[in-house]
C-alpha positions, 0 to 999 in steps of 0.5 A: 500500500506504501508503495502504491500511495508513493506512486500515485502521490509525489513526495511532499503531497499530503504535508503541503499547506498549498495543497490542502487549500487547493483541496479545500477551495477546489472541492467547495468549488466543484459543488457549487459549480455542480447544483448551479451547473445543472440548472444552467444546462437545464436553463439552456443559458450555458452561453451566459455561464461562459459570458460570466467567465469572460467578464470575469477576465474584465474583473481579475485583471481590474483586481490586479491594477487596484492591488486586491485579490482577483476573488473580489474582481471575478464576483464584483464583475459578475455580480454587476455583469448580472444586474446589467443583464437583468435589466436588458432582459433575462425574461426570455431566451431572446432577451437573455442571449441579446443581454449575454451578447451586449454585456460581454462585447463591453466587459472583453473591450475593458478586459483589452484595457486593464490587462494592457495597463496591467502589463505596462504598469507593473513588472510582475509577471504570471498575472495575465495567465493566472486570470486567464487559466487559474492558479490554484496553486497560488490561493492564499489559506486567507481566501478559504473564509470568503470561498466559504460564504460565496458558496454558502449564498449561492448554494442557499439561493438555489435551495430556497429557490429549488421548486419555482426555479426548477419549474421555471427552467423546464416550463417557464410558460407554465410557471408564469401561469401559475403566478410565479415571479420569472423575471425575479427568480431569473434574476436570483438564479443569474447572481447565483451563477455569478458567484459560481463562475467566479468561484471557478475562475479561481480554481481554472481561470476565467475563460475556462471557468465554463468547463467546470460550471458545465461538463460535470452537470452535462455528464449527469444529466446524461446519466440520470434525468433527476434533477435532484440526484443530477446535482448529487451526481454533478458534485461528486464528479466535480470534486473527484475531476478536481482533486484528481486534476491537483494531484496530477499536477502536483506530480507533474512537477517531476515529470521534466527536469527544469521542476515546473508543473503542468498547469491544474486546469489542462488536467481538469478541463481534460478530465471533464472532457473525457468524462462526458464522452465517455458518459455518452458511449452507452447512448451511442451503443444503443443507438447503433444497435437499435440501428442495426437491428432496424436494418436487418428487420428491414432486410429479412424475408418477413420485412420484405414481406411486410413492405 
């Protein structure tokens, strides 16, 4: 079993400090990111989470120049990202894609701008590709509070939430027959996958935040048509792709013999991909079976017969 475990774990593993807290922060991400995930795929507004993640570019490096932590300009930025569109119109599929399409056209011209202040303004580097592809790594143990709490909203938010969102995201014609707010719970669930992309930003970055809000969620609803245990499935996964994502890395580190690591979110994002194709491969079976057996009862005598 020793020799196992020092296979599997690199030297050093189980008594990183930067390790822990990337288990810590990239588990409580992969949750979130499993419950709101299911309902974006549910809502049909995969491009919305994929706008936040742009946003959030617009945000981590607006963080950068003022000196704070990239956390705080991924959720200001996607919080405001979400009023914006709010107020365009989230109330239909029309008015939310015209909404998404107007606020990341602006939010990618001002990413454009601080990230070229932010190379000419400072001598730091790494900082753009931070806020692009993440940097678990590099999470500050100070930043698990404030993960923590976004979490804890955003999980919340969907909780209270559950039956008339559910409703909502299957059925808005029949939710608004029934009285139900669409245009606030809209608006609700749209602060909810603010806080969810920019939680995954932190974890993979900003551009590929998408891939953690939506593969994971998009495998389980491939598996399980539940809702309920759509999210259950969704989580789990999430955080195994994730803790096997910073293992490999953290291993990757003696791979080559300049000492540098593989980036966390190249294995993620690949681990997300694989699971969701592979998640398929039942479906596509049955499929070509069905297929083929379509084919031969067209082509035998009794089918000749029928025709």
């Amino acid at each position: 079993m020793s020799d196992l475990l020092h296979h599997l774990f690199a030297a050093g593993f189980f008594q990183s400090t930067v390790v822990r807290t990337a288990l810590i922060v990239g588990g409580l991400v992969a949750v979130v990111s499993g419950v709101v995930g299911v309902f974006t795929v549910l809502r049909g507004q995969s491009f919305a989470g994929h706008a936040f993640g742009d946003v959030g570019t617009t945000g981590g490096s607006g963080a950068f120049l003022v000196g704070i932590g990239p956390l705080w300009g991924f959720v200001i930025a996607g919080v405001a990202a979400a009023a914006v569109m709010e107020l365009i119109g989230v109330q239909r599929a029309r008015g939310r894609d015209l909404a998404t399409g107007i606020v990341l056209g602006a939010a990618l011209g001002l990413a454009a701008l601080f990230l070229y202040l932010g190379t000419t303004s400072s001598s730091t580097t790494g900082a753009t590709m931070t806020i692009l592809f993440g940097s678990i790594f590099a999470i500050p143990t100070s930043t698990i509070p404030l993960v923590i709490l976004l979490s804890a909203i955003s999980l919340a938010i969907v909780a209270v939430l559950y039956r008339p969102l559910l409703l909502a995201s299957v059925s808005p014609e029949l939710a608004a027959a029934r009285g139900i707010p669409i245009r606030a719970i809209g608006a609700l669930y749209l602060l909810a996958l603010a806080m969810a992309v920019a939680l995954a930003a932190i974890t993979i970055g900003s551009i590929l935040s998408t891939a953690l809000l939506i593969g994971p969620a998009a495998t389980a609803l491939r598996v399980t048509k539940s809702p309920g245990k759509a999210m259950l499935t969704a989580s789990v996964l999430g955080i195994l792709l994730t803790w096997i994502g910073v293992v490999l890395a953290y291993d990757s580190y003696g791979w080559s013999s300049n000492g540098d690591a593989w980036p966390v979110s190249f294995f993620i994002v690949a681990l997300v991909l694989a699971t969701y194709l592979l998640a398929g491969l039942p479906e596509l079976v049955r499929t070509r079976l069905q297929g083929r057996n379509r084919t031969a009862r067209s082509d035998s005598p009794a089918g000749l017969a029928v025709e």
